[in-house]
Every structure is written in structure tokens, then in C-alpha cells.
Backbone as a chain_set.jsonl record, in Angstrom:
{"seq": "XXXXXXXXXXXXXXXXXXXXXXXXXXXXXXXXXXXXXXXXXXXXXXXXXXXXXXXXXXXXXXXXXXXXXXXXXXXXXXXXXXXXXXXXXXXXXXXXXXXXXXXXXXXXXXXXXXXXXXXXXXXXXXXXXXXXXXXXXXXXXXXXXXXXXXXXXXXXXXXXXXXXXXXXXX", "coords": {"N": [[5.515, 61.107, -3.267], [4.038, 63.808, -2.152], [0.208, 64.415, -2.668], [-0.302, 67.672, -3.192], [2.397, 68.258, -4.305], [2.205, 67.352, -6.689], [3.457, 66.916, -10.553], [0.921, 67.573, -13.608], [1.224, 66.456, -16.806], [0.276, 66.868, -19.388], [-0.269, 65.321, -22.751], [0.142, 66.91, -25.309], [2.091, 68.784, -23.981], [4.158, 66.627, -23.822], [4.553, 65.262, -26.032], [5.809, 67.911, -27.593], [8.159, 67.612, -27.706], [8.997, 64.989, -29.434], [10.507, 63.605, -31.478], [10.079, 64.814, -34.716], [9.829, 62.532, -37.701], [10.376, 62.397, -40.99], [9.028, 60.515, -44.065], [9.962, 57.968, -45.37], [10.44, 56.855, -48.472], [10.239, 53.636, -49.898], [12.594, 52.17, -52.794], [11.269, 51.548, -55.942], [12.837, 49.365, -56.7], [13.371, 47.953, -54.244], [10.628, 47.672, -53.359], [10.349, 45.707, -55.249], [11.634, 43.369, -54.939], [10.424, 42.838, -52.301], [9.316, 39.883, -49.726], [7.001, 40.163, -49.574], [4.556, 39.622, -52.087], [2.498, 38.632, -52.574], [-0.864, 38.729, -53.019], [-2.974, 38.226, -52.196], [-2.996, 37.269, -49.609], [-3.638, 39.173, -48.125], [-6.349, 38.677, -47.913], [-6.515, 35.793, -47.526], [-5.371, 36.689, -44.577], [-7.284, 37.279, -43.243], [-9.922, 38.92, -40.773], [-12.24, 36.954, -40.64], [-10.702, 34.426, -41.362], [-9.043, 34.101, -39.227], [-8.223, 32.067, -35.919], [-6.92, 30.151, -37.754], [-5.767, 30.827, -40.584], [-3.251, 31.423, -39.184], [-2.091, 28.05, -39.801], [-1.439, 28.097, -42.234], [1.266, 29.224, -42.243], [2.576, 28.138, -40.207], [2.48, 25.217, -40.974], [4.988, 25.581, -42.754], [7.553, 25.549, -41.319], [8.966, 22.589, -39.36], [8.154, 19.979, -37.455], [8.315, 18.758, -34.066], [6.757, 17.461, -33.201], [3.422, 17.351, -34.19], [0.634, 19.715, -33.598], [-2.346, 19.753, -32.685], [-4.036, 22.064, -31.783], [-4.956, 25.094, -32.831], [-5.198, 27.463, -31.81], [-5.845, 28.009, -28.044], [-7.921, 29.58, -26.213], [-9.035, 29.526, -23.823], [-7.831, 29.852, -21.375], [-7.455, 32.44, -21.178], [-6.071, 35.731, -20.129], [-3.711, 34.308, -20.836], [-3.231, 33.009, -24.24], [-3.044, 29.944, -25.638], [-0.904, 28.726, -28.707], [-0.885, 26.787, -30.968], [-1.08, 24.08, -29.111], [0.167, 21.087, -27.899], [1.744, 21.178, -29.916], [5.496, 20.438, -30.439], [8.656, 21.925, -31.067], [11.643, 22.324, -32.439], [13.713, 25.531, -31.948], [16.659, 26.117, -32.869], [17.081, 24.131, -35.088], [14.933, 24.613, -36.596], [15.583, 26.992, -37.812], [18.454, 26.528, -38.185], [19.492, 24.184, -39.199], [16.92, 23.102, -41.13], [17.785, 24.718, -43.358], [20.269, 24.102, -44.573], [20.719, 22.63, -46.854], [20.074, 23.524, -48.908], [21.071, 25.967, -48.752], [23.348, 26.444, -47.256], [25.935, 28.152, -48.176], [24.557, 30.207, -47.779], [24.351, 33.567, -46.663], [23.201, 33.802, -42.845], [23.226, 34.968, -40.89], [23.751, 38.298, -40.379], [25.431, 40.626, -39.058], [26.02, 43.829, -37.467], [27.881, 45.631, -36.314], [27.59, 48.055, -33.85], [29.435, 49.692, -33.376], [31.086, 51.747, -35.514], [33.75, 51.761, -36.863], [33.955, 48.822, -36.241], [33.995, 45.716, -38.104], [32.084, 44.683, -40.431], [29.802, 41.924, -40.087], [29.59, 38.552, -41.659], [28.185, 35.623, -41.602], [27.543, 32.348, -42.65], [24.852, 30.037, -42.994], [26.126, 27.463, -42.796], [28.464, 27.763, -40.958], [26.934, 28.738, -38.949], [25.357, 26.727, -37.956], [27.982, 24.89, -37.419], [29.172, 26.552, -34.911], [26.784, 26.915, -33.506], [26.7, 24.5, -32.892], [28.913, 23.468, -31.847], [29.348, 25.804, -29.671], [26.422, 24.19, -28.375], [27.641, 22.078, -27.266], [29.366, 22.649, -25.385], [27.942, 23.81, -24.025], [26.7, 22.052, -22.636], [28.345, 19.746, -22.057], [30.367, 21.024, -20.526], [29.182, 22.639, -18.675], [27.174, 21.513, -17.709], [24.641, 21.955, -18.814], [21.172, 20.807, -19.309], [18.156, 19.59, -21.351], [15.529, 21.396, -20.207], [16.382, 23.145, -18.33], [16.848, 26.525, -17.256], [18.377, 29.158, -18.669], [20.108, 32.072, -18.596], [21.093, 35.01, -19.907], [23.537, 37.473, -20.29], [24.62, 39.347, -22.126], [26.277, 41.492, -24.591], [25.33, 43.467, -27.497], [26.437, 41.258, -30.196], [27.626, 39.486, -32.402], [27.693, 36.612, -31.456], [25.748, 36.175, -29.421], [23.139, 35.712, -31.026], [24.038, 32.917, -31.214], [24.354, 32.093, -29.175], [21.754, 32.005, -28.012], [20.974, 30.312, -29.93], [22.054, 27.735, -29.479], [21.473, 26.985, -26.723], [18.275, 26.626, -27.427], [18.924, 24.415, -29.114], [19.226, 22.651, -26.772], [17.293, 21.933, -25.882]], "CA": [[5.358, 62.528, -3.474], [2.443, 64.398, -2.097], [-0.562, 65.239, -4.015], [0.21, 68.784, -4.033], [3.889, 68.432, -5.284], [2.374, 66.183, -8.248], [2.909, 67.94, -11.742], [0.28, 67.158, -14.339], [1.708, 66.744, -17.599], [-0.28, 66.821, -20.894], [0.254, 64.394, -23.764], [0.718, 67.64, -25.877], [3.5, 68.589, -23.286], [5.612, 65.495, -23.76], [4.496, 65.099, -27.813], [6.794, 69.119, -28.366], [9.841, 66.604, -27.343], [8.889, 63.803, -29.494], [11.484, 64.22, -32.741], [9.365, 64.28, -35.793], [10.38, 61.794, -38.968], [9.744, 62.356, -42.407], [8.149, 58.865, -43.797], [10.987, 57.631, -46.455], [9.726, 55.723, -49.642], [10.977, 52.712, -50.127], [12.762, 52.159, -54.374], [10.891, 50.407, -56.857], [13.805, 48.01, -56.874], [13.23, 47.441, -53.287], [9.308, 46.728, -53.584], [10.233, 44.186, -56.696], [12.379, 42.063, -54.106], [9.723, 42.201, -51.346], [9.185, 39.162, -50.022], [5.211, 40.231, -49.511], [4.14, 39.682, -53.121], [1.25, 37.557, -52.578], [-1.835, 40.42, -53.053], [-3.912, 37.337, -51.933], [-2.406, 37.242, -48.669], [-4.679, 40.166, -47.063], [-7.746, 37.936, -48.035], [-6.21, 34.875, -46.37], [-5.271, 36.496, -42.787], [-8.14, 38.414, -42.527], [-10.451, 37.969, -39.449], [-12.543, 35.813, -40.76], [-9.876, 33.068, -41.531], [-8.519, 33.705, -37.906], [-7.098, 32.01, -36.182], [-6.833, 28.958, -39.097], [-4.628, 31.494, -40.808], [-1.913, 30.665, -38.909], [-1.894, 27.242, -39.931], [-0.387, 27.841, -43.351], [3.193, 29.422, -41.88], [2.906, 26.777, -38.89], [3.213, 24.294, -41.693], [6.072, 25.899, -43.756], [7.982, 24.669, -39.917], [9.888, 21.121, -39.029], [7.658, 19.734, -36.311], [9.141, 17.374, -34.072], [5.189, 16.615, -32.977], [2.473, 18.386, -34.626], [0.021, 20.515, -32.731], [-3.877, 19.613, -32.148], [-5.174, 23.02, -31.66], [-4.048, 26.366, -33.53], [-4.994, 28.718, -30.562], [-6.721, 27.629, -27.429], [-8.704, 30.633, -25.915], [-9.839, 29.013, -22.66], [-7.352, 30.436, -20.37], [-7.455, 34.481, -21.52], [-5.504, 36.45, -21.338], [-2.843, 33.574, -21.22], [-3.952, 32.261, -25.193], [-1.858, 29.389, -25.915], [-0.665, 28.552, -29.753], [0.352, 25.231, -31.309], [-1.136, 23.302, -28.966], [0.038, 19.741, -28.51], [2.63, 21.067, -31.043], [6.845, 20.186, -30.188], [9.315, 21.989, -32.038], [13.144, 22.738, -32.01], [13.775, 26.565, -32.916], [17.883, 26.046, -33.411], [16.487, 23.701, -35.796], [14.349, 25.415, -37.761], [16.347, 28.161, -37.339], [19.559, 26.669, -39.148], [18.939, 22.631, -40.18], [16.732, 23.17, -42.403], [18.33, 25.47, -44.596], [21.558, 23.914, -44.82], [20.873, 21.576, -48.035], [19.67, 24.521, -50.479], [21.469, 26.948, -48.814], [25.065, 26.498, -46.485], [26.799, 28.874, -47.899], [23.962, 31.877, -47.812], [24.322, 34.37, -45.293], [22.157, 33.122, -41.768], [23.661, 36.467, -40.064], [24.487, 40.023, -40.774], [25.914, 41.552, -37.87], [26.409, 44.77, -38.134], [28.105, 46.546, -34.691], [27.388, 49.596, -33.226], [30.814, 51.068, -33.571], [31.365, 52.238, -37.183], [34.817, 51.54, -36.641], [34.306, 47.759, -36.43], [33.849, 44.958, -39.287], [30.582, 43.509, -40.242], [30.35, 40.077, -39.767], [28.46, 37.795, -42.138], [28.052, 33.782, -40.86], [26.739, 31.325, -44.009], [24.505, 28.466, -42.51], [27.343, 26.304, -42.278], [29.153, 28.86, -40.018], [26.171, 28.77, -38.064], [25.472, 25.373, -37.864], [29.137, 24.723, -37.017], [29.065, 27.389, -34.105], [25.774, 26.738, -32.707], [26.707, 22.84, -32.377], [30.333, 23.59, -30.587], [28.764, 25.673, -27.92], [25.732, 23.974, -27.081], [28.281, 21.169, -26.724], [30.234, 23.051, -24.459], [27.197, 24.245, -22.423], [26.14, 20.453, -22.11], [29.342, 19.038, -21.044], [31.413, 21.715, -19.416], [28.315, 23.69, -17.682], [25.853, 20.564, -17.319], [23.317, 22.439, -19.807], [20.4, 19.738, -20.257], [17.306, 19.934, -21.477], [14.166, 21.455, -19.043], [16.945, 23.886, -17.916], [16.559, 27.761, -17.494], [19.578, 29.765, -18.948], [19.69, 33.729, -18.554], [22.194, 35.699, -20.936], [23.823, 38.748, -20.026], [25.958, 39.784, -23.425], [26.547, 42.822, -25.648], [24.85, 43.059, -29.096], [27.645, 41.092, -30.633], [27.259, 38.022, -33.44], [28.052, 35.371, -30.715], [24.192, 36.2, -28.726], [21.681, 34.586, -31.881], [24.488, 31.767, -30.93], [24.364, 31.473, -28.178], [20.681, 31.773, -27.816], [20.266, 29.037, -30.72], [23.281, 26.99, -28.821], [20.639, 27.188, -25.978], [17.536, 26.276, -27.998], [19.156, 23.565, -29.723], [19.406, 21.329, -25.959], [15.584, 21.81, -25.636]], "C": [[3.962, 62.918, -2.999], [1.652, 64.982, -2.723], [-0.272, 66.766, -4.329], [1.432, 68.98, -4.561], [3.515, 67.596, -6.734], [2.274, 67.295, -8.957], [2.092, 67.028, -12.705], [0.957, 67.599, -15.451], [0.597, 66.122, -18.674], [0.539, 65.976, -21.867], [0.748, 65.548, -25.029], [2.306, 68.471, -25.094], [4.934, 68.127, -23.765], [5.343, 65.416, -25.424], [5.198, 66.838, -28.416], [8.129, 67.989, -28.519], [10.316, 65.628, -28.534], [9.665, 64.857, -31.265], [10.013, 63.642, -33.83], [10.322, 63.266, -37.315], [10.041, 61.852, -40.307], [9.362, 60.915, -42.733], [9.403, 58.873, -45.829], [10.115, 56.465, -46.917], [10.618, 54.713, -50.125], [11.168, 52.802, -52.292], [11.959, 51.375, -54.617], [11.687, 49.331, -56.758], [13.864, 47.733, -55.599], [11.966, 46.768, -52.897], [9.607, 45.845, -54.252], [10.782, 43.392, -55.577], [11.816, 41.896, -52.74], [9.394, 40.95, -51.178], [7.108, 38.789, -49.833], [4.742, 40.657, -50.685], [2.712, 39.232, -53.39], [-0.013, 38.384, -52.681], [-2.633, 39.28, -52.192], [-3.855, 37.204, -50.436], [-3.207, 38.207, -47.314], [-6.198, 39.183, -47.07], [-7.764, 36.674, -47.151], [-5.745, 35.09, -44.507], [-5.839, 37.572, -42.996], [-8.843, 37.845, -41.225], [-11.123, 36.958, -39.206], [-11.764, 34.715, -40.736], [-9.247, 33.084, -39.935], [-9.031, 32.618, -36.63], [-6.323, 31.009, -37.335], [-5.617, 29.595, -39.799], [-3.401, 30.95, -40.637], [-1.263, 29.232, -39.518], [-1.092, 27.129, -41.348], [0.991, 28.324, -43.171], [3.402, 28.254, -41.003], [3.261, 25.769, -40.026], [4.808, 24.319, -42.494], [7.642, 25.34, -42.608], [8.073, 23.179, -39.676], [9.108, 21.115, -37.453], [8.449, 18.386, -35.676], [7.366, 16.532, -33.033], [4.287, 18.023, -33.327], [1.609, 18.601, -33.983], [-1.197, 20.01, -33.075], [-4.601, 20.743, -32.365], [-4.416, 24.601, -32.217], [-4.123, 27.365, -32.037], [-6.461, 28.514, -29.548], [-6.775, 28.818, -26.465], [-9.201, 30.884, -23.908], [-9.033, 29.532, -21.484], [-7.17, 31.994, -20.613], [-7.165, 35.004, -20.34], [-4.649, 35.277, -21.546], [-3.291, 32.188, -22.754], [-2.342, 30.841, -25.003], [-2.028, 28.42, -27.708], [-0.181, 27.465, -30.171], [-0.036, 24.513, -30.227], [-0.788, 22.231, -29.083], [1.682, 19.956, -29.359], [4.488, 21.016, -30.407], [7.548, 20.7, -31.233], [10.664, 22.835, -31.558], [13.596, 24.545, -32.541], [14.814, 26.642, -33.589], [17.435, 25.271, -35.114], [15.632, 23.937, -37.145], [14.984, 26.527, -38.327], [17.616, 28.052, -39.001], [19.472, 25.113, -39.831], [18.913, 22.662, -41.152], [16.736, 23.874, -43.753], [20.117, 24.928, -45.242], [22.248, 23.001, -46.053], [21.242, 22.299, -48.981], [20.943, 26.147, -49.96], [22.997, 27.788, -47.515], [25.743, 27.341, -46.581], [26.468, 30.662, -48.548], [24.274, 32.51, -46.597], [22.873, 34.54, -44.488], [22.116, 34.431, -41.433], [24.347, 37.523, -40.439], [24.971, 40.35, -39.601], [25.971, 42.632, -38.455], [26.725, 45.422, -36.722], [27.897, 47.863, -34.855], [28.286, 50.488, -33.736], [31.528, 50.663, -35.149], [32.674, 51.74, -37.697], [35.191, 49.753, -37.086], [34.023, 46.997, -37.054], [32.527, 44.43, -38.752], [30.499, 42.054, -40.626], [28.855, 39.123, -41.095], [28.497, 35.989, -42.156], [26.708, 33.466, -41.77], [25.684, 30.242, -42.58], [25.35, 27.464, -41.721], [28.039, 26.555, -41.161], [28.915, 28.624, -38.543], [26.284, 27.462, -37.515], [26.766, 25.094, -36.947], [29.364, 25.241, -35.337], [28.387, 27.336, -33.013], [25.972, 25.416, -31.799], [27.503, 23.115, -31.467], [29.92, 24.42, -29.406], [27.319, 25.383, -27.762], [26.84, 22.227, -26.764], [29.213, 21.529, -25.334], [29.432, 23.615, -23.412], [26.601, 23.224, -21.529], [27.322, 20.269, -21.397], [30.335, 19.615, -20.492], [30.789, 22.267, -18.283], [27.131, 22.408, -16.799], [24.653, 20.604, -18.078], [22.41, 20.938, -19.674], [19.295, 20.415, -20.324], [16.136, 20.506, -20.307], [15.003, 22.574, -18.627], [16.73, 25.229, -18.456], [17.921, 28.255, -17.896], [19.221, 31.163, -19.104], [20.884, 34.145, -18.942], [22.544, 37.097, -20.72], [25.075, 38.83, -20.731], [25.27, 41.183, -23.754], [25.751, 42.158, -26.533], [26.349, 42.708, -29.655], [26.753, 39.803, -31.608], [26.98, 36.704, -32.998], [26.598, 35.326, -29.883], [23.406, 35.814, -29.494], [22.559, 33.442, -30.805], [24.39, 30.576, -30.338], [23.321, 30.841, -27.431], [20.048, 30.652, -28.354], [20.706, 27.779, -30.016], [21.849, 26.153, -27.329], [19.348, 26.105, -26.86], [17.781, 24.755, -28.796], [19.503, 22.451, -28.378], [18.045, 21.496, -25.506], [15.499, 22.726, -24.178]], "O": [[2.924, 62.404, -3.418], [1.965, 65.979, -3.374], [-0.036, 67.138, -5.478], [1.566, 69.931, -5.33], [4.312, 67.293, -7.622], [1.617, 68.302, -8.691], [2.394, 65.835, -12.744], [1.362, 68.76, -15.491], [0.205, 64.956, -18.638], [1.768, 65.909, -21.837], [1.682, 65.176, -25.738], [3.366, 68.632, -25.699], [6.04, 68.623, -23.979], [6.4, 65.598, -26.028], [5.108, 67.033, -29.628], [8.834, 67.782, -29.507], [11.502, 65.382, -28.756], [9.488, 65.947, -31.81], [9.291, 62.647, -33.786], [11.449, 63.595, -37.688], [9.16, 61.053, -40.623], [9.348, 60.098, -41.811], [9.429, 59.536, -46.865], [9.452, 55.602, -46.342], [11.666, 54.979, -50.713], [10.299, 53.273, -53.026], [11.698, 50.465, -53.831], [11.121, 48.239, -56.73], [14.762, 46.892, -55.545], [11.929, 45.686, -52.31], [9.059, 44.808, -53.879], [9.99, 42.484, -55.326], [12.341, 41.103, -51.959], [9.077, 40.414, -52.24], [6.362, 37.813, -49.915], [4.43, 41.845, -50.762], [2.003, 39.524, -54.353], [0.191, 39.042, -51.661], [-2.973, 39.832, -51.146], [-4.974, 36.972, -49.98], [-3.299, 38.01, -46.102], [-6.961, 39.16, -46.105], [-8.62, 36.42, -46.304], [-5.738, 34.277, -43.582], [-5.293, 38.675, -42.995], [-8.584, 36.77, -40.684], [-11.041, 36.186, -38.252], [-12.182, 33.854, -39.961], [-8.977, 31.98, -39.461], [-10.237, 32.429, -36.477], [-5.162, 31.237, -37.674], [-4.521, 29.046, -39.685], [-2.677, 30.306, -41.395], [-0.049, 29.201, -39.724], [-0.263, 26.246, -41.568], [1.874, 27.873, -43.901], [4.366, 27.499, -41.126], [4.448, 25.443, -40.036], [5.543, 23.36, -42.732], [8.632, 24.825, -43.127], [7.021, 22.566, -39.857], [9.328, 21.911, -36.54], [8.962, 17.428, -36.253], [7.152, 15.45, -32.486], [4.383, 19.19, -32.948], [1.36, 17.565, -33.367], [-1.082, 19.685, -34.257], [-5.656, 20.693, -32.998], [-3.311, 24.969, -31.819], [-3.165, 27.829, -31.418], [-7.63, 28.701, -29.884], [-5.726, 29.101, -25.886], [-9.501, 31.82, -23.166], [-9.712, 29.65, -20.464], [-6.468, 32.55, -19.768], [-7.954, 34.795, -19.419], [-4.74, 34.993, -22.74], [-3.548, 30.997, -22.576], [-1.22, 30.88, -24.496], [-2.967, 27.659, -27.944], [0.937, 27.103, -29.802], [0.984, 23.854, -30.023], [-1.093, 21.747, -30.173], [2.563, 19.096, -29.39], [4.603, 22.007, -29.686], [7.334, 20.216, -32.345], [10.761, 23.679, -30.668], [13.792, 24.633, -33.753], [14.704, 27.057, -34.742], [17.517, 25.929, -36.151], [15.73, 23.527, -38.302], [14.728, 26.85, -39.487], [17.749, 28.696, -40.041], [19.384, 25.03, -41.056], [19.76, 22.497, -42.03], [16.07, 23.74, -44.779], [20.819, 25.404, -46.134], [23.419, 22.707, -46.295], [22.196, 22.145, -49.744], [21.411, 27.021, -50.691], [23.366, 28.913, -47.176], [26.365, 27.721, -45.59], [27.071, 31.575, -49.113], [24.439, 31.872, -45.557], [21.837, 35.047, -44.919], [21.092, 35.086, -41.627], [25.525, 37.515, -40.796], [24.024, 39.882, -38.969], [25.985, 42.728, -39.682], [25.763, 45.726, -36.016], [28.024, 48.587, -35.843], [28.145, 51.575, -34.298], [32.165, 49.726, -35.631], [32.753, 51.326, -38.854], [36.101, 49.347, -37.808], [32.828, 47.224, -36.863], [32.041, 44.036, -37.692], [31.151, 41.343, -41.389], [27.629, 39.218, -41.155], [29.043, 35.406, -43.092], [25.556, 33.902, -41.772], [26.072, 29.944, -41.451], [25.311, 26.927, -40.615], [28.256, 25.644, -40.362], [29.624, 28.444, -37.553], [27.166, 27.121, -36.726], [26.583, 25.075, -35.73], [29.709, 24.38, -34.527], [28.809, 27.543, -31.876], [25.654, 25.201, -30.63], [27.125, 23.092, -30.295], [30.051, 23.971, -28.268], [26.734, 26.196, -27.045], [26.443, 21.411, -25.932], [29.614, 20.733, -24.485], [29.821, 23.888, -22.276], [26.188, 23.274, -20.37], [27.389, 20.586, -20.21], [31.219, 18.946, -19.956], [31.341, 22.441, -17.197], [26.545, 22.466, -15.718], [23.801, 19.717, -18.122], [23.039, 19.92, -19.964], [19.104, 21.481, -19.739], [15.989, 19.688, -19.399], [14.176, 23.465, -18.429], [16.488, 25.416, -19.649], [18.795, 27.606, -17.321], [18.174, 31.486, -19.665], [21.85, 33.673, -18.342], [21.685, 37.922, -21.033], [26.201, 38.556, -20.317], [24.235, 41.737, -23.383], [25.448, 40.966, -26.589], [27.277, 43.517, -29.638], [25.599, 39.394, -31.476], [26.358, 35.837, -33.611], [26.281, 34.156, -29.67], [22.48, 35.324, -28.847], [22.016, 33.074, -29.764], [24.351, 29.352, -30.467], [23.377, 29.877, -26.667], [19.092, 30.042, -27.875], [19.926, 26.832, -29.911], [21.55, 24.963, -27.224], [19.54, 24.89, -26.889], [16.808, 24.039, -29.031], [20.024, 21.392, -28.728], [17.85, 20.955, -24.418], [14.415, 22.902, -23.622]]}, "num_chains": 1, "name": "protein.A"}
């Protein structure tokens, strides 16, 4: 476009457009079952403790080799996290919940169209699901590990799946 056909548009302009939202308060009986109870919790990831911080969720995580360095700086902008560190996400994901808790709900679905049922998949479900297709992306497709896979689905229940299905051949 040539400079004189450009229009200049103002951030007040494009902010008449912008829908306003009232700011909804969450119930008392929805704060009580937060799971951010900890008041202590702002004191521990403040900036001082950064990045160290991290290191207490990184532990609450199934390493399959533990990390060296919490966050190495030296290449900026590209930081890199976990250093050193190996870990499965399917794994963490659904594994290790499956002792205490198989037959909680892993997944809500909930579709788009009002019309159609919401889906809720226990652990076990998962588990079950996740294993049968990355078995079927290993030995019908070739899937192995080091391999790139690119996903072109709908929001549907079967995409965590497929993505964990994925994640779970490294």
C-alpha cells in the first residue's frame, strides 16, 4: 500500500470495539476449594527466590534423570529450564496418578456443540487409551522415539490422547 493510502488508527479507535466485561466474583465455596491456599507461597516465588523457586514443583515431578541446572541464562533470549533434566510428560501426566486415583476424572471434555455429551475419562480410561494408540502409532505408522509428529484434529477428547499417545514414545 502506498504511504498516502495508509490509515492511521488510534489505540482509542480500535479499544470503542473492544466488548467490555464486568469482573465476576468468584463464591466463598469456590475460594474454600482453591487449590492456592498456601498464603506463604507469594513469599516463596518471589524474585528473590528466583529462579530456585521452581525447584519445589520440579520436584513434586517423576524424573527419569534429574536436572543439574534450574535455568541456564547463557544463551538469552533462548533460557533453557531443567537442564540435564529427562522426563516423560504421558507419564507424569497419567502413571503417576493411577494408584491413589484410577477411577478420578483425568478429562472433562466438554464440546462446543451444546447438543453433544460431555465426556469424562477416569485415569484408567486414560491410561488404557493413551497406551492403545501410541501402540498403534509405533507399529502401524513406525512412530519411534526422536520423531516429529504434527496433529491436525478438532477440539474433541481423542487430541490430549493423542498428544499424550505421542509423548508417551519419547
Amino acid at each position: 500500500m502506498a504511504e498516502k493510502d495508509s490509515v492511521e488508527t488510534s489505540e482509542a479507535q480500535i479499544a470503542v470495539h473492544w466488548q467490555e466485561e464486568g469482573y465476576y466474583y468468584p463464591s466463598t465455596k469456590f475460594i474454600a476449594q482453591a487449590n492456592m491456599t498456601d498464603e506463604t507461597i507469594y513469599e516463596r516465588f518471589s524474585l528473590e527466590n528466583f529462579p530456585n523457586c521452581y525447584k519445589e514443583y520440579a520436584d513434586l515431578l517423576e524424573w527419569d534423570e534429574y536436572w543439574h541446572t534450574i535455568l541456564d541464562t547463557s544463551d538469552a533470549p533462548c533460557w533453557k529450564w531443567f537442564v540435564g533434566g529427562k522426563i516423560n510428560a504421558s507419564f507424569n501426566c497419567i502413571d503417576r496418578h493411577l494408584k491413589n486415583h484410577k477411577n478420578k476424572t483425568a478429562i472433562h471434555f466438554v464440546p462446543e456443540l451444546e447438543n453433544e455429551k460431555t465426556e469424562h475419562i477416569t485415569y484408567q480410561e486414560l491410561y488404557v487409551r493413551v497406551n492403545e494408540f501410541a501402540a498403534i502409532l509405533r507399529d502401524f505408522a513406525g512412530l519411534k522415539k526422536g520423531d516429529r509428529v504434527t496433529l491436525h484434529m478438532p477440539m474433541c477428547a481423542e487430541l490430549p490422547i493423542t498428544m499424550l499417545a505421542c509423548a508417551r514414545l519419547g
